[in-house]
PLY file of the C-alpha trace (Angstrom):
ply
format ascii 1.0
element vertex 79
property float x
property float y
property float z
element edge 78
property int vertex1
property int vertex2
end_header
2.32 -21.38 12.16
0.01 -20.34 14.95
-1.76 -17.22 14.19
-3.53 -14.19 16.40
-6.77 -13.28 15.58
-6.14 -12.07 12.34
-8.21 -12.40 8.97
-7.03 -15.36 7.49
-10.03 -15.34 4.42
-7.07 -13.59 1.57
-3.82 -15.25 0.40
-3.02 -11.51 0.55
-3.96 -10.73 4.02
-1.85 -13.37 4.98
1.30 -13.03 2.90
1.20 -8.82 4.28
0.76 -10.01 7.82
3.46 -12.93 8.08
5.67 -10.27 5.90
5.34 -7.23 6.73
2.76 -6.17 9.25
4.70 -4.81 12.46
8.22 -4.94 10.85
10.49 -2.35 10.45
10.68 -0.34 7.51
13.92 1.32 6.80
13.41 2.22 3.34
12.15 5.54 2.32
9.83 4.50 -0.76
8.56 1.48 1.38
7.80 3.72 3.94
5.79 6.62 1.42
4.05 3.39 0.34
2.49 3.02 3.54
2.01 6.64 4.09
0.10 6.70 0.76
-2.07 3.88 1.25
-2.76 4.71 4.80
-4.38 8.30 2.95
-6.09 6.58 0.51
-7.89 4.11 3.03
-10.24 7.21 4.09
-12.50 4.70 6.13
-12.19 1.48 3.82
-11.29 -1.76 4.87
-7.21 -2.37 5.25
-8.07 -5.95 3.03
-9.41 -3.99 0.39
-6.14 -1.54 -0.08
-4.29 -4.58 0.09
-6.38 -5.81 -2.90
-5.81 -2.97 -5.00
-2.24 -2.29 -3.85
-0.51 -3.20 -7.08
-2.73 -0.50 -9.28
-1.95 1.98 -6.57
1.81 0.79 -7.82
0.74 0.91 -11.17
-0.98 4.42 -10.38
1.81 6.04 -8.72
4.82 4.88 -10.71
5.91 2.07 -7.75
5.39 5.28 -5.24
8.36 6.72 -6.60
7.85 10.46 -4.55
10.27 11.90 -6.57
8.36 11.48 -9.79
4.94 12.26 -7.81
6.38 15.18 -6.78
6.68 16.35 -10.37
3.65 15.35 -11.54
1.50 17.56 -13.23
-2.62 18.20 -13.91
-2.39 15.60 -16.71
-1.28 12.43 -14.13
-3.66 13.78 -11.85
-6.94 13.57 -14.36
-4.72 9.93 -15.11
-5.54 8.61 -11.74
0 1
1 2
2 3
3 4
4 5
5 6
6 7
7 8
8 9
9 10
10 11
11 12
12 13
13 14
14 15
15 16
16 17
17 18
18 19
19 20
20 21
21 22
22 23
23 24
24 25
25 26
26 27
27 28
28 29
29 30
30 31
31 32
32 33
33 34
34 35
35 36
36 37
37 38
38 39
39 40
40 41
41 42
42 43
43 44
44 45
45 46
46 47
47 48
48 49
49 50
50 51
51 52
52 53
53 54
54 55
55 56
56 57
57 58
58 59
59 60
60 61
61 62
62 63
63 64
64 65
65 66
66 67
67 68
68 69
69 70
70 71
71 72
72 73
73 74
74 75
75 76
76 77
77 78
């Protein structure tokens, strides 16, 4: 496959770009995902939130925004 110019140094960078950068997301918890990580970047590298994307899972109950919308001062101190 012929690439753009596109950092090719992670497995992970290029398993999100050939699957999912600049596809359509349809799917509401997908798209919170996204949302979520996008806010969390705050001026880090995108390669790096791809790195820890599966605690952020871990953290946020598989970005489930109907259980982070109940969660309370205890999950907060927990993240």
């Amino acid at each position: 496959m012929a690439y753009c110019d596109w950092d090719h140094t992670s497995k992970l960078n290029i398993k999100y770009h050939d699957e999912e950068w600049g596809v359509p997301v349809y799917d509401d918890v997908k798209q919170f995902e996204f949302l979520m990580m996008k806010v969390m970047q705050c001026g880090l590298n995108w390669q790096m939130m791809i790195a820890k994307r599966e605690i952020f899972r871990r953290c946020f109950d598989n970005f489930a925004f109907e259980k982070i919308a109940a969660y309370t001062e205890k999950d907060t101190n927990r993240i």
